[in-house]
Every structure is written in C-alpha cells, then in structure tokens.
N, C-alpha and C positions, 0 to 999 in steps of 0.2 A: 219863452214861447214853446207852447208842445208842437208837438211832432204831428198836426192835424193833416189829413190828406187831400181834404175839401177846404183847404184853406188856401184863401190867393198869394199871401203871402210866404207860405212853403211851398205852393206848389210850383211854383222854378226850381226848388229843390229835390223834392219829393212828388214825382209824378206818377199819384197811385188812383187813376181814374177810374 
C-alpha cells in the first residue's frame, strides 16, 4: 500500500488533511 493521504485506509496512520 503507498503511503496516500486521502486514503481511508492510511489515514488512521497518516493524518495529512
């Protein structure tokens, strides 16, 4: 999986709104 910021699934991780 990349590293997407709009992604629901990274975005628990990576919270770059």
């Amino acid at each position: 999986m990349l590293e997407f910021p709009c992604l629901p699934l990274r975005k628990n991780t990576i919270r770059t709104e």
